[in-house]
C-alpha positions as CSV (number, residue, x, y, z in Angstrom):
1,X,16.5,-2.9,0.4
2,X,14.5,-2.5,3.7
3,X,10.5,-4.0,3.2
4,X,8.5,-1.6,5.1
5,X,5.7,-3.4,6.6
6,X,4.3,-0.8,8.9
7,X,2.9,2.4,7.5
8,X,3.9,4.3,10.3
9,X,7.5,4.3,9.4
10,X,6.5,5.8,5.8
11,X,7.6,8.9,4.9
12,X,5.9,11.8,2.8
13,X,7.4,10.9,-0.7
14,X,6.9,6.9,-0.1
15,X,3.6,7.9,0.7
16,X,2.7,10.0,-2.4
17,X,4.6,7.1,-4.3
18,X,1.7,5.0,-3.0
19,X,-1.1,7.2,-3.3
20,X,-0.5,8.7,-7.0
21,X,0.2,5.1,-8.2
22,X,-2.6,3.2,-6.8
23,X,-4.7,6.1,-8.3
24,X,-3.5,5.8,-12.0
25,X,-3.6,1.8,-11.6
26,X,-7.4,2.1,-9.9
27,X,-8.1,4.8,-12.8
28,X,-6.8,2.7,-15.8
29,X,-8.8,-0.7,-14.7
30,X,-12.1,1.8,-14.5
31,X,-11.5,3.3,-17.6
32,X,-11.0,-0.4,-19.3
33,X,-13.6,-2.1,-17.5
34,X,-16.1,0.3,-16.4
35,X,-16.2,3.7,-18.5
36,X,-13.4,5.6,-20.6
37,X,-14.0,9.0,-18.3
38,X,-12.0,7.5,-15.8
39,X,-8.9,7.8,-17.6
40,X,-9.1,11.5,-16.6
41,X,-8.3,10.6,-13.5
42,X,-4.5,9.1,-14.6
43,X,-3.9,12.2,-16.7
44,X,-5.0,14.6,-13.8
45,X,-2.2,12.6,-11.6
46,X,-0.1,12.7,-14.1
47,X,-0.4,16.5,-14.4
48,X,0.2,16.7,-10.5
49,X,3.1,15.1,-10.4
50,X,4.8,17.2,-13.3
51,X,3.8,20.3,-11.3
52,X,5.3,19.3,-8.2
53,X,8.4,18.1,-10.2
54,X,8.7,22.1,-11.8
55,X,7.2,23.9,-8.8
56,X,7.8,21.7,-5.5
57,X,3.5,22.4,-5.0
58,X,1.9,19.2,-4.5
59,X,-1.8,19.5,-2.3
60,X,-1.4,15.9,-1.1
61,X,1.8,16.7,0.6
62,X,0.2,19.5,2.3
63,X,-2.9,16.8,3.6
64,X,-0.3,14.3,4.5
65,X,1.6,17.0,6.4
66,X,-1.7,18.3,8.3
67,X,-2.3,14.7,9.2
68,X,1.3,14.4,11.1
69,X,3.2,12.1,8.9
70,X,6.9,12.8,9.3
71,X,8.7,14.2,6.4
């Protein structure tokens, strides 16, 4: 297994790997520690990723596409 240090050699899906999970773990510690509304965000990232599973749609592909990160 290669460690990728640099996130220029990140592809889409490693980058939606790190962006949808850093957003449920950021979401959960708010909803524990700061106020339970937050856990909305974890479900609504969880919902996401189910969609793109069934239907291939995802909006953050589409941003990461725009912003020129290889595929």
């Amino acid at each position: 297994m290669k460690l990728l240090c640099c996130f220029n050699e990140f592809t889409i899906s490693q980058f939606l790997f790190l962006i949808g999970g850093s957003l449920v773990i950021l979401c959960t510690f708010l909803g524990i520690y700061v106020h339970p509304l937050f856990f909305w965000g974890s479900i609504f990232v969880g919902i996401m990723q189910v969609i793109f599973a069934l239907t291939g749609f995802c909006p953050m592909k589409m941003i990461l596409k725009s912003g020129g990160i290889k595929e």
